[in-house]
PDB file of N, CA, C and O in Angstrom, chain B, residues numbered from 101:
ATOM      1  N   UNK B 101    -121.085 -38.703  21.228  1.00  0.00           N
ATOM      2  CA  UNK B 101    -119.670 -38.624  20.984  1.00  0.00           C
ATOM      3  C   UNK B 101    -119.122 -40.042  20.802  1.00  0.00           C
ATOM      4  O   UNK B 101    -119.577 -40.932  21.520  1.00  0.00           O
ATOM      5  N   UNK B 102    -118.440 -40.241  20.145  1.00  0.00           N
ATOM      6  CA  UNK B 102    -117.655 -41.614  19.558  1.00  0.00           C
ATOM      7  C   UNK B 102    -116.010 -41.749  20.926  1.00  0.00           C
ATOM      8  O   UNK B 102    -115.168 -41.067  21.510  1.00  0.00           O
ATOM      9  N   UNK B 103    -116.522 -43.196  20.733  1.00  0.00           N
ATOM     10  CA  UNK B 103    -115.562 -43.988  21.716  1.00  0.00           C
ATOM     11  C   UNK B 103    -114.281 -43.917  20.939  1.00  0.00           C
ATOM     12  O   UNK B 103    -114.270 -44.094  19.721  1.00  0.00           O
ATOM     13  N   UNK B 104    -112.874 -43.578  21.847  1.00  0.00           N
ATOM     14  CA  UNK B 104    -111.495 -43.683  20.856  1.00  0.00           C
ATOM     15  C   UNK B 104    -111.457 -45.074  20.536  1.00  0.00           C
ATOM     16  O   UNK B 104    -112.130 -45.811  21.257  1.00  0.00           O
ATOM     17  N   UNK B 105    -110.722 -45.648  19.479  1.00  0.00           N
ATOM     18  CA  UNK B 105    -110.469 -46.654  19.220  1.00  0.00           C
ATOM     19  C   UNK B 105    -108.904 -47.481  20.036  1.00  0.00           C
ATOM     20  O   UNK B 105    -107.770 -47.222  19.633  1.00  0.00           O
ATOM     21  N   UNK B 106    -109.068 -48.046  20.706  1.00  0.00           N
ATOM     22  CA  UNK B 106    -107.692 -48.272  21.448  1.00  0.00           C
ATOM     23  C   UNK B 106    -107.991 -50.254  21.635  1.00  0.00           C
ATOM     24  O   UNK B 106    -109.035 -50.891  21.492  1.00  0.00           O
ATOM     25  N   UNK B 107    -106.706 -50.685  21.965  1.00  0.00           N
ATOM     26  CA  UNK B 107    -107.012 -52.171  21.740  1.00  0.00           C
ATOM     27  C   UNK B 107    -107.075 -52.782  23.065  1.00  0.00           C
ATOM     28  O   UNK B 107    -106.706 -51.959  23.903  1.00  0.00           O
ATOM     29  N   UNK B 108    -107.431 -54.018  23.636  1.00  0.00           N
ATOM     30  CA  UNK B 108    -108.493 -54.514  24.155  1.00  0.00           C
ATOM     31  C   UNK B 108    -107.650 -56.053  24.308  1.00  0.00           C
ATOM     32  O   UNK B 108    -107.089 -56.608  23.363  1.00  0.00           O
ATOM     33  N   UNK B 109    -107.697 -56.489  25.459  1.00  0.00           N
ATOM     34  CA  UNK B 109    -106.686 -57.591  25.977  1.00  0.00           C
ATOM     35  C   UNK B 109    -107.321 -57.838  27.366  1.00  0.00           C
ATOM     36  O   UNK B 109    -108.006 -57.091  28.064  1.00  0.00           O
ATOM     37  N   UNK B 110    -106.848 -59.234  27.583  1.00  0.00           N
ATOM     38  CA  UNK B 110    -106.895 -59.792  28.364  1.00  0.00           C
ATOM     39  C   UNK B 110    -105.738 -59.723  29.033  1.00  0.00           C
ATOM     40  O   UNK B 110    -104.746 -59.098  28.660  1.00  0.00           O
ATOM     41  N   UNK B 111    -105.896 -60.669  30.511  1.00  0.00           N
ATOM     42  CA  UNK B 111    -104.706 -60.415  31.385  1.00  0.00           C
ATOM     43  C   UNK B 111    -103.316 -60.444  31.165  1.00  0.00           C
ATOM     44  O   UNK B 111    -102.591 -59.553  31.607  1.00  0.00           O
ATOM     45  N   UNK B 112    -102.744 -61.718  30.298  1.00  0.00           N
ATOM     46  CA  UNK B 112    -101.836 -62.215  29.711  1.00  0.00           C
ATOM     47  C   UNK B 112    -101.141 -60.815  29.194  1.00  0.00           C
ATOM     48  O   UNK B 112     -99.914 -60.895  29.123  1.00  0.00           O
ATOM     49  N   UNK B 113    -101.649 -59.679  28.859  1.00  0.00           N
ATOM     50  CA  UNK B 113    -101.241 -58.869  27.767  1.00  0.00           C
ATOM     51  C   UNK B 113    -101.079 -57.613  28.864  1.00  0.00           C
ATOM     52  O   UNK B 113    -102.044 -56.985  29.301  1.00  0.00           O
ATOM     53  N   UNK B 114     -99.407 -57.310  29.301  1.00  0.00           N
ATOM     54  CA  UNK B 114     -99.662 -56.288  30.328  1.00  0.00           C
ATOM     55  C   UNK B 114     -98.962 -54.992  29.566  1.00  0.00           C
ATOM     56  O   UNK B 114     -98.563 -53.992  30.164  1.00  0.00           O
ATOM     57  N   UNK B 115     -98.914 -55.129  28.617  1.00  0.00           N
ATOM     58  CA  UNK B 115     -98.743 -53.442  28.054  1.00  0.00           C
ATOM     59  C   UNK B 115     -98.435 -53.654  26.099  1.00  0.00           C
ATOM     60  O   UNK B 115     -97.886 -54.530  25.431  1.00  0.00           O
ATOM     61  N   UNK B 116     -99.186 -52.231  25.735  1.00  0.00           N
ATOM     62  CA  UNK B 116     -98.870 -51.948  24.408  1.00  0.00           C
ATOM     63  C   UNK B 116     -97.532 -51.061  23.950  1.00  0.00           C
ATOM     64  O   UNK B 116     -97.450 -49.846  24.127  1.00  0.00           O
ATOM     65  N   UNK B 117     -96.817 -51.629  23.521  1.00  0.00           N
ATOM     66  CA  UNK B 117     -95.323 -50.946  23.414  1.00  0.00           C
ATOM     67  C   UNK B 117     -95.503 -49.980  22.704  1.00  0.00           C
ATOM     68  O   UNK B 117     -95.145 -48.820  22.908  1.00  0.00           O
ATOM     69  N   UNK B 118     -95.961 -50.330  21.996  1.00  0.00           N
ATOM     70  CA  UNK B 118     -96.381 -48.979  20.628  1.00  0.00           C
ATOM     71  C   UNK B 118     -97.424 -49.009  19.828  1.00  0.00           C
ATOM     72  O   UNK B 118     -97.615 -50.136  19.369  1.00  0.00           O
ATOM     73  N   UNK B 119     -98.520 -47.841  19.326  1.00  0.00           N
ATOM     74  CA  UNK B 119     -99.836 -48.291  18.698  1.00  0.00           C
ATOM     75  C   UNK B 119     -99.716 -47.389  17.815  1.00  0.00           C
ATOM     76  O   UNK B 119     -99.669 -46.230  18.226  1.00  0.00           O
ATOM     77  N   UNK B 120     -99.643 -47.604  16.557  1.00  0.00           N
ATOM     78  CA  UNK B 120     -99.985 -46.125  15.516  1.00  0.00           C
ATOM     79  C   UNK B 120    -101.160 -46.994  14.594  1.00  0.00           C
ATOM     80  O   UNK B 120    -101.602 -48.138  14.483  1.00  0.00           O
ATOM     81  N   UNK B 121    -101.327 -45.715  14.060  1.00  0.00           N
ATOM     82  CA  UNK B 121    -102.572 -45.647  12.904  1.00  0.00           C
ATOM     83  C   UNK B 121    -102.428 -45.035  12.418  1.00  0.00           C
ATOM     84  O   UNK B 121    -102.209 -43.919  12.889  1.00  0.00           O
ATOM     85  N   UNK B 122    -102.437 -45.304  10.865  1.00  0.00           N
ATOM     86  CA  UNK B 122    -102.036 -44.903   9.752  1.00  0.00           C
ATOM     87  C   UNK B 122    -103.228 -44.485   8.297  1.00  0.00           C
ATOM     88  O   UNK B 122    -104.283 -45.119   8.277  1.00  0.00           O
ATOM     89  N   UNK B 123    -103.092 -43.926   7.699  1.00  0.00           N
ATOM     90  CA  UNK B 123    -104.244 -43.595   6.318  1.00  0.00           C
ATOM     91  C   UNK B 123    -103.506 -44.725   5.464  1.00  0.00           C
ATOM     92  O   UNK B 123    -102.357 -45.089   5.713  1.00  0.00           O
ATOM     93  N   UNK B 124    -104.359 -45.285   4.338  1.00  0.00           N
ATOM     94  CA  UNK B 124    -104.203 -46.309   3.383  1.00  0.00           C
ATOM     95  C   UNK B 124    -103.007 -45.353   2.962  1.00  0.00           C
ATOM     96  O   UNK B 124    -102.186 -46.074   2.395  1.00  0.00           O
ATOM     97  N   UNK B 125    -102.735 -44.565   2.980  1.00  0.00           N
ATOM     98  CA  UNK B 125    -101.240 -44.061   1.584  1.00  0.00           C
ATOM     99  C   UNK B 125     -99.871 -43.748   2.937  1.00  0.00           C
ATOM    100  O   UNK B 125     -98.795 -43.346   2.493  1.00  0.00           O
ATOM    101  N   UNK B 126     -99.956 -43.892   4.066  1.00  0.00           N
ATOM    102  CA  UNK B 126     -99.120 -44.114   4.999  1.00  0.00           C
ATOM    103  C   UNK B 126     -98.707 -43.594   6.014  1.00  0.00           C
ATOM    104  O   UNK B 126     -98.231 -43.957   7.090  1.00  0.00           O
ATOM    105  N   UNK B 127     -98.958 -42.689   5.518  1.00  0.00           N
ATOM    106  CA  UNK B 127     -99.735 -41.305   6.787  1.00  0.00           C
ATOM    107  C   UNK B 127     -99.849 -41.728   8.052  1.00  0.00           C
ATOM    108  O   UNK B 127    -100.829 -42.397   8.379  1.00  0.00           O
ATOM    109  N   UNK B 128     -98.768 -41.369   9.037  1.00  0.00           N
ATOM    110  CA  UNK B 128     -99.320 -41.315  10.256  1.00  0.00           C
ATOM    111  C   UNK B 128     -99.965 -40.365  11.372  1.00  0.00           C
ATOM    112  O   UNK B 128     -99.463 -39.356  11.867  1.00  0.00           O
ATOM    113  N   UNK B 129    -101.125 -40.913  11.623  1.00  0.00           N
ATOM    114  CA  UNK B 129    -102.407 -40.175  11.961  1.00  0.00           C
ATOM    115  C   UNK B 129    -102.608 -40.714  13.483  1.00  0.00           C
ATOM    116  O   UNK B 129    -103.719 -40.295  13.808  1.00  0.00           O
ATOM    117  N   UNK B 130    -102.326 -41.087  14.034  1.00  0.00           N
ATOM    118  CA  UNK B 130    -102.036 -41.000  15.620  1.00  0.00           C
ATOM    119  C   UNK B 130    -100.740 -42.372  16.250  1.00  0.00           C
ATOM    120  O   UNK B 130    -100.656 -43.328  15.480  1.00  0.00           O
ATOM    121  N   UNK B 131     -99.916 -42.436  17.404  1.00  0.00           N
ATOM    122  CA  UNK B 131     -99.535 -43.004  17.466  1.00  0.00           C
ATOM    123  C   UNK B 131     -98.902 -42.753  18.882  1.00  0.00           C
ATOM    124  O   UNK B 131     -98.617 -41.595  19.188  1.00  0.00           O
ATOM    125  N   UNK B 132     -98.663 -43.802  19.779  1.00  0.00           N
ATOM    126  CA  UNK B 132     -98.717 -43.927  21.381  1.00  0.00           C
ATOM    127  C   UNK B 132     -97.811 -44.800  21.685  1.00  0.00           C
ATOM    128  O   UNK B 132     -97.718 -45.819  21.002  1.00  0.00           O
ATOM    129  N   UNK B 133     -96.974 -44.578  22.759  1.00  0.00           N
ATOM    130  CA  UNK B 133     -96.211 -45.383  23.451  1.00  0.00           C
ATOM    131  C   UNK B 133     -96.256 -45.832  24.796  1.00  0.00           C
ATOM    132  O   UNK B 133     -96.457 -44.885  25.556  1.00  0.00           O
ATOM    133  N   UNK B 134     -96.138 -46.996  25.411  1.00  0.00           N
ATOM    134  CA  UNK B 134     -96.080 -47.593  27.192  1.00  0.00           C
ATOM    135  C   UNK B 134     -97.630 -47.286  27.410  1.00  0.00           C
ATOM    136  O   UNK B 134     -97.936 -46.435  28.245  1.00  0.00           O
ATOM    137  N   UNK B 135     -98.613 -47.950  26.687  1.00  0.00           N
ATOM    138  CA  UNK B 135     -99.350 -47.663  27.228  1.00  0.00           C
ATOM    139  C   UNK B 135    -100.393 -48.850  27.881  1.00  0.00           C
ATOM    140  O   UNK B 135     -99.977 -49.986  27.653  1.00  0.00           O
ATOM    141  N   UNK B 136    -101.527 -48.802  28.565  1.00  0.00           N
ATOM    142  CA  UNK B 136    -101.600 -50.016  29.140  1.00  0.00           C
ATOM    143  C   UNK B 136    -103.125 -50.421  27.934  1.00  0.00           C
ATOM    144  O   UNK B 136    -103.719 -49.479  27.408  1.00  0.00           O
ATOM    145  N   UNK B 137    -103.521 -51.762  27.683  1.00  0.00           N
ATOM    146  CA  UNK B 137    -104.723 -51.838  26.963  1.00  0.00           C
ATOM    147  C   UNK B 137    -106.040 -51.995  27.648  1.00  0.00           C
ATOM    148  O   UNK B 137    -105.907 -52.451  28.784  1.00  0.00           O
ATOM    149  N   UNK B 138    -107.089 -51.789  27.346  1.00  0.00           N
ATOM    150  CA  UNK B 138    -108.693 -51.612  28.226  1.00  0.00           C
ATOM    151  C   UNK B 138    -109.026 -50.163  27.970  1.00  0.00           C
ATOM    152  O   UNK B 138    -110.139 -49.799  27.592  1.00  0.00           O
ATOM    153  N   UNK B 139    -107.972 -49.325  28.203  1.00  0.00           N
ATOM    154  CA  UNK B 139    -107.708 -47.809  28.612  1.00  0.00           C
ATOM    155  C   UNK B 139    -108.682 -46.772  27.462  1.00  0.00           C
ATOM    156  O   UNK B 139    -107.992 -45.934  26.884  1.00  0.00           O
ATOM    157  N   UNK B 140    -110.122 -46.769  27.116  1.00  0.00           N
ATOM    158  CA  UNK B 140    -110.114 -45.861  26.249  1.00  0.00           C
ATOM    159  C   UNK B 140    -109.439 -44.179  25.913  1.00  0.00           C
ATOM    160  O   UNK B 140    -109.464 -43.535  24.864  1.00  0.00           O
ATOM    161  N   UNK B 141    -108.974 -43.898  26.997  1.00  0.00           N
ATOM    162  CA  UNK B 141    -107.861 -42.292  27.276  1.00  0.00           C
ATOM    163  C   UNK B 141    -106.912 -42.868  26.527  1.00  0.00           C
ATOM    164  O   UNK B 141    -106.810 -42.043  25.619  1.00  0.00           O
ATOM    165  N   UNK B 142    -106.070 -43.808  26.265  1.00  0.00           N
ATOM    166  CA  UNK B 142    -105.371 -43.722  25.512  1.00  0.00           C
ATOM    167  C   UNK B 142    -105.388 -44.075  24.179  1.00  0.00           C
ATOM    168  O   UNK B 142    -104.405 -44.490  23.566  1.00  0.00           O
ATOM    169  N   UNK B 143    -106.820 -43.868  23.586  1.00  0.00           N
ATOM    170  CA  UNK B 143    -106.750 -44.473  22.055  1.00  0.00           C
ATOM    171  C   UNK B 143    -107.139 -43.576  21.013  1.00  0.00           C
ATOM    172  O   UNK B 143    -107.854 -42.718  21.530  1.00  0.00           O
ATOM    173  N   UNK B 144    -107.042 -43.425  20.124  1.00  0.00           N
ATOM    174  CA  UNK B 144    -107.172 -43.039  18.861  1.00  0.00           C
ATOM    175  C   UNK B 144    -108.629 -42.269  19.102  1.00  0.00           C
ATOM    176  O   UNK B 144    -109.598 -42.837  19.606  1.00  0.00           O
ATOM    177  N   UNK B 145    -108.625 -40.824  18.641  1.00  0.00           N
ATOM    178  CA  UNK B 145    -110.069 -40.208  18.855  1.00  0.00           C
ATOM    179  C   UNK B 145    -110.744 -39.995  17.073  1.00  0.00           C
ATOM    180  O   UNK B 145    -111.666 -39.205  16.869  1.00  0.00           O
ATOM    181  N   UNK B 146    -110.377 -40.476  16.407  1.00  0.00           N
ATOM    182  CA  UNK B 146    -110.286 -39.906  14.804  1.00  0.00           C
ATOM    183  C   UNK B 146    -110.258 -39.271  14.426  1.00  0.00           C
ATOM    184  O   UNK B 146    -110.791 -39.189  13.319  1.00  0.00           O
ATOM    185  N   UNK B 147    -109.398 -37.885  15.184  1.00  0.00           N
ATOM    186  CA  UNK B 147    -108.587 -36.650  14.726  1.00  0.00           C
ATOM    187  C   UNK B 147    -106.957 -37.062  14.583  1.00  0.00           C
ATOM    188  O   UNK B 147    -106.199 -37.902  15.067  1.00  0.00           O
ATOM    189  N   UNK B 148    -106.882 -35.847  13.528  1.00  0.00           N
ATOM    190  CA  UNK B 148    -105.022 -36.129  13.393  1.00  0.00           C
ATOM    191  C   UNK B 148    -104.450 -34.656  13.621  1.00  0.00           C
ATOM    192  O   UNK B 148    -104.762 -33.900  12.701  1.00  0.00           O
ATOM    193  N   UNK B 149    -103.580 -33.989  14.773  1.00  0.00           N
ATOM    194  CA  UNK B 149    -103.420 -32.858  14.491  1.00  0.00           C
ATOM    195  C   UNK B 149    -104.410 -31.778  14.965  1.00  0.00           C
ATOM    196  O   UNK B 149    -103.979 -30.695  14.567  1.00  0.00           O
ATOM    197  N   UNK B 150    -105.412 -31.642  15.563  1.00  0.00           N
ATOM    198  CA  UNK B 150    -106.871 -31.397  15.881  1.00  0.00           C
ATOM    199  C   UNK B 150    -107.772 -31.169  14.695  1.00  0.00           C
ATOM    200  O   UNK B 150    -108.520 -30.191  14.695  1.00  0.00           O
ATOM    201  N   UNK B 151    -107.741 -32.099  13.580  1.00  0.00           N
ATOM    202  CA  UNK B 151    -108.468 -32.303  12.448  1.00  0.00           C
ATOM    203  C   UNK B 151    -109.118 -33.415  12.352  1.00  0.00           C
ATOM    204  O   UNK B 151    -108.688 -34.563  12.462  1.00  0.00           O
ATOM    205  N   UNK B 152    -110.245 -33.020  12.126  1.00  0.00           N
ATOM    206  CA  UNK B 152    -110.712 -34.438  11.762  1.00  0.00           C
ATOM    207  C   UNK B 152    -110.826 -35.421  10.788  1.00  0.00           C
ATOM    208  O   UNK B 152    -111.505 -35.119   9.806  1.00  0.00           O
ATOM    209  N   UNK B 153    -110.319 -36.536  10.825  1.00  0.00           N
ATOM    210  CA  UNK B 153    -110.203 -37.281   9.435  1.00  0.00           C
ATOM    211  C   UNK B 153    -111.346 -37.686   9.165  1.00  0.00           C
ATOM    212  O   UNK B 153    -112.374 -37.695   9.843  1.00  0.00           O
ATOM    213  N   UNK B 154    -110.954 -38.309   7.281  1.00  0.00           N
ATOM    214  CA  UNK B 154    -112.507 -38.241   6.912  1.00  0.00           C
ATOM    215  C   UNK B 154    -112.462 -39.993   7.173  1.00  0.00           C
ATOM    216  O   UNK B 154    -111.627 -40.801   7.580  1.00  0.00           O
ATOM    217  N   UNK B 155    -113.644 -40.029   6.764  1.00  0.00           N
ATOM    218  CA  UNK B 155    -114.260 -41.691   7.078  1.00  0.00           C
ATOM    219  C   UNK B 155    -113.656 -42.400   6.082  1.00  0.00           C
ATOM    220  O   UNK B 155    -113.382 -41.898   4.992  1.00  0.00           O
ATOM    221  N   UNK B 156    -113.378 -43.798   6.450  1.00  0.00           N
ATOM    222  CA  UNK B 156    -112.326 -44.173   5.754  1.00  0.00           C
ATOM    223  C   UNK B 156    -111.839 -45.651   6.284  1.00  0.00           C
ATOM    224  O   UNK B 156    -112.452 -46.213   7.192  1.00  0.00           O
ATOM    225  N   UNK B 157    -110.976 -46.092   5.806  1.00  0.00           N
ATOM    226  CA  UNK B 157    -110.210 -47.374   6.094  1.00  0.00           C
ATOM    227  C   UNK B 157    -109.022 -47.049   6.867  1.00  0.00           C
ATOM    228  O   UNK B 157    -108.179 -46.327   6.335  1.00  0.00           O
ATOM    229  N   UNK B 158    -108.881 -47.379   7.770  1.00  0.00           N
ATOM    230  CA  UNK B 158    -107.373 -46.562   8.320  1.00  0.00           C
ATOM    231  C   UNK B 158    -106.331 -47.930   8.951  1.00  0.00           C
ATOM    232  O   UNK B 158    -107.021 -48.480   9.810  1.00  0.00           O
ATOM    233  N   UNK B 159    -104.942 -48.668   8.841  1.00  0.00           N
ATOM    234  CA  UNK B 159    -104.484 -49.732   8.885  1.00  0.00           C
ATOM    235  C   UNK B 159    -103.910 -49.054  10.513  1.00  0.00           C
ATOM    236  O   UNK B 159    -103.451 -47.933  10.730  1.00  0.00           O
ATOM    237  N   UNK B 160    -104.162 -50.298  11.572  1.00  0.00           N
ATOM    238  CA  UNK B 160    -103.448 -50.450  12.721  1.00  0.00           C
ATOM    239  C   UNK B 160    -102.361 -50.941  13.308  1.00  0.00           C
ATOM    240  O   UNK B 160    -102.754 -51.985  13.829  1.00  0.00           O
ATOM    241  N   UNK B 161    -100.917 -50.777  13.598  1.00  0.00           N
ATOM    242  CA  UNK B 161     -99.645 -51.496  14.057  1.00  0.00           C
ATOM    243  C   UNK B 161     -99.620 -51.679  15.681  1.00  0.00           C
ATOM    244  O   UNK B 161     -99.488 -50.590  16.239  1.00  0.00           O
ATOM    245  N   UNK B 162     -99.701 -52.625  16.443  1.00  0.00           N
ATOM    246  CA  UNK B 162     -99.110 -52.486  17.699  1.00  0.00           C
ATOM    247  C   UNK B 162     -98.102 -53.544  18.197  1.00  0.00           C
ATOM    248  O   UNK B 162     -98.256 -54.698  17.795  1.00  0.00           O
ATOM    249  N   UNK B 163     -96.989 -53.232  19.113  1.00  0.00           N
ATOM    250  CA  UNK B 163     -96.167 -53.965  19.668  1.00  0.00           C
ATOM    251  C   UNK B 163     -96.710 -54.097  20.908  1.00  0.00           C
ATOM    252  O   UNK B 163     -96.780 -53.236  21.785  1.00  0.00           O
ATOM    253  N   UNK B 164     -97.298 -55.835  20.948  1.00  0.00           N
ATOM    254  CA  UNK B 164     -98.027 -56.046  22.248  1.00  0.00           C
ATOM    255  C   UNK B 164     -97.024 -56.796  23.178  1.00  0.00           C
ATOM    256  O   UNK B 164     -96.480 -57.732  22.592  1.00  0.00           O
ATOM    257  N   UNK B 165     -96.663 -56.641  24.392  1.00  0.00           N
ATOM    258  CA  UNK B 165     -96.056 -57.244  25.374  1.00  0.00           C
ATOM    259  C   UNK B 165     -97.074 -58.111  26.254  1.00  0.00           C
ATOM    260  O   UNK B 165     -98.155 -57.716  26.691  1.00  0.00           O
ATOM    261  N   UNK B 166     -96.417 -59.562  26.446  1.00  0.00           N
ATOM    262  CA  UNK B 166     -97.241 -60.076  27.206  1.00  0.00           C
ATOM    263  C   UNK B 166     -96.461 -60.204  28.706  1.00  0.00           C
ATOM    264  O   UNK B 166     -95.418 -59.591  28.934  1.00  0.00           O
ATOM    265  N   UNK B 167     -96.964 -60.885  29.467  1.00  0.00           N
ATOM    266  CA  UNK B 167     -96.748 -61.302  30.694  1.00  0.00           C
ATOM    267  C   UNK B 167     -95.514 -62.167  31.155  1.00  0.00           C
ATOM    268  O   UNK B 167     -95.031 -62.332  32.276  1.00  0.00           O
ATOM    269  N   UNK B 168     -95.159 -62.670  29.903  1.00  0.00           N
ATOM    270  CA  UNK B 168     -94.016 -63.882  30.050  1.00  0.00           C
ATOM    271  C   UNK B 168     -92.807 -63.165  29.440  1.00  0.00           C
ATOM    272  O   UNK B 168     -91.776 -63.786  29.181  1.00  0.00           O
ATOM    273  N   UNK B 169     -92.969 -61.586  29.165  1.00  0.00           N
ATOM    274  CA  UNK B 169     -91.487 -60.878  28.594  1.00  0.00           C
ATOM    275  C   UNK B 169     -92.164 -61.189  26.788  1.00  0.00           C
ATOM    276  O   UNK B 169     -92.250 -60.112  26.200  1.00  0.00           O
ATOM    277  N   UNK B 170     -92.394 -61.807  26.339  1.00  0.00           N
ATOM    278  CA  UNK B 170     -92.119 -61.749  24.987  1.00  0.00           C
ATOM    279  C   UNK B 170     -93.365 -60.453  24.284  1.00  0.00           C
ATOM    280  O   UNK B 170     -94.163 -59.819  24.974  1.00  0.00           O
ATOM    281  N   UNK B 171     -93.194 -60.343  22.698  1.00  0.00           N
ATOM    282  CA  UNK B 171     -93.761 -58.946  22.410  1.00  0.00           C
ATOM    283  C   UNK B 171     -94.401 -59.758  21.313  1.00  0.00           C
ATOM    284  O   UNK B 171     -93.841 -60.821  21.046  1.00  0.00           O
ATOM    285  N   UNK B 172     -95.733 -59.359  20.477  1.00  0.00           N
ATOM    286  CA  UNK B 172     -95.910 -59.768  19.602  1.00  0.00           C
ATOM    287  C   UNK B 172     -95.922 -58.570  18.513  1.00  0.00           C
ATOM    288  O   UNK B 172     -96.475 -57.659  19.129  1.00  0.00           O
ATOM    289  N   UNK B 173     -95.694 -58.224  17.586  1.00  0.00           N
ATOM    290  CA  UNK B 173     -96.233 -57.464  16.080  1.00  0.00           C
ATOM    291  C   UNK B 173     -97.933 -57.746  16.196  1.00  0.00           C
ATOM    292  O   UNK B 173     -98.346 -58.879  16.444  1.00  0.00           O
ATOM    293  N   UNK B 174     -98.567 -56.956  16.055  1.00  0.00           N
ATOM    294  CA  UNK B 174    -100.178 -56.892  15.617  1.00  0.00           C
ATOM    295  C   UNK B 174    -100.563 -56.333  14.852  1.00  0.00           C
ATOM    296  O   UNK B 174     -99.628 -55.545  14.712  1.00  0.00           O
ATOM    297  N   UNK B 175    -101.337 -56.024  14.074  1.00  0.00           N
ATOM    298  CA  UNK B 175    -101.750 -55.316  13.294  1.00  0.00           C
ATOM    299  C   UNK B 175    -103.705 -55.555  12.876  1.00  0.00           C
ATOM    300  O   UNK B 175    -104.163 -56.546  13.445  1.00  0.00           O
ATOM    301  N   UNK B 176    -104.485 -54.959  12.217  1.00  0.00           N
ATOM    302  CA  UNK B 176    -105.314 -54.662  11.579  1.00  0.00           C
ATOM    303  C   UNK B 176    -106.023 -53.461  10.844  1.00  0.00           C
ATOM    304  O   UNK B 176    -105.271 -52.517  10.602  1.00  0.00           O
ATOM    305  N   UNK B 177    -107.227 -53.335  10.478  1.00  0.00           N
ATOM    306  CA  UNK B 177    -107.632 -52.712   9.955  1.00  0.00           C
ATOM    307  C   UNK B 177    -108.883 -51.849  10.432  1.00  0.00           C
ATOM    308  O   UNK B 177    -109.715 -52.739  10.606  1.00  0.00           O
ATOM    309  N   UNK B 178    -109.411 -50.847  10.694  1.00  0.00           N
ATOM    310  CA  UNK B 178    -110.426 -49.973  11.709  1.00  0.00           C
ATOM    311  C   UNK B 178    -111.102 -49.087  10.596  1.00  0.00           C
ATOM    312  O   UNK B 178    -110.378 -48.386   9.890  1.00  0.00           O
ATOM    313  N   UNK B 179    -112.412 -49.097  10.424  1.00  0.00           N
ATOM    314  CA  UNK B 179    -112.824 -47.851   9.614  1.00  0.00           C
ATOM    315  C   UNK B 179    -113.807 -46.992  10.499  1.00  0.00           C
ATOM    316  O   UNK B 179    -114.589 -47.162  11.435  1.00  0.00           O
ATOM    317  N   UNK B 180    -113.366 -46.031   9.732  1.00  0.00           N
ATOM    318  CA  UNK B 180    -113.851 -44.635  10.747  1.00  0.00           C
ATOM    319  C   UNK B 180    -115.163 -44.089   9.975  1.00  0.00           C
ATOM    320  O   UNK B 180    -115.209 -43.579   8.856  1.00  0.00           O
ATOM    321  N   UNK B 181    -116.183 -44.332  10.856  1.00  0.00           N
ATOM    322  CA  UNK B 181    -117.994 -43.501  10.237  1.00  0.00           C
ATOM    323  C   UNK B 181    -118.107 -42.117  10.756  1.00  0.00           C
ATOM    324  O   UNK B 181    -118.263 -41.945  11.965  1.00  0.00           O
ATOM    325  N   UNK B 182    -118.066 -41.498  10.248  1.00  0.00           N
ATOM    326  CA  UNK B 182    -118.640 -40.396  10.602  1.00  0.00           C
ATOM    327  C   UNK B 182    -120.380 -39.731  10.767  1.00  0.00           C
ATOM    328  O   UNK B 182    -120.566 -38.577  11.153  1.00  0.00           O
TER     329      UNK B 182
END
């Protein structure tokens, strides 16, 4: 069984404000709020809906909060093997 995809921080970084994932045409295909990072329970399983998406390029957004109050914009890119 495949690990969810969820993001991955060090101490400095005490919560993800918001995480979606999206299909290349804009589609949003999972997306989470207050959640803490390390946490694989809270990440992306590569279903949308209880469907499974196909393999693919899929673009990542998160609003990361650090430790000192401020938030950063993040983003990248995750492809999904089936």
């Amino acid at each position: 069984m495949p690990l969810p995809f969820t993001l991955f921080a060090g101490a400095k970084v005490v919560r993800i404000n918001s995480f979606h994932v999206f299909e290349l045409r804009g589609k949003t295909v999972f997306q989470a709020a207050n959640i803490f990072p390390n946490q694989l329970s809270s990440g992306w399983d590569g279903n949308c809906g209880g469907k499974a998406m196909n393999s693919g390029v899929y673009v990542w957004m998160a609003a990361v909060e650090f430790a000192d109050g401020t938030t950063r914009q993040m983003n990248g890119e995750i492809t999904l093997i089936r």
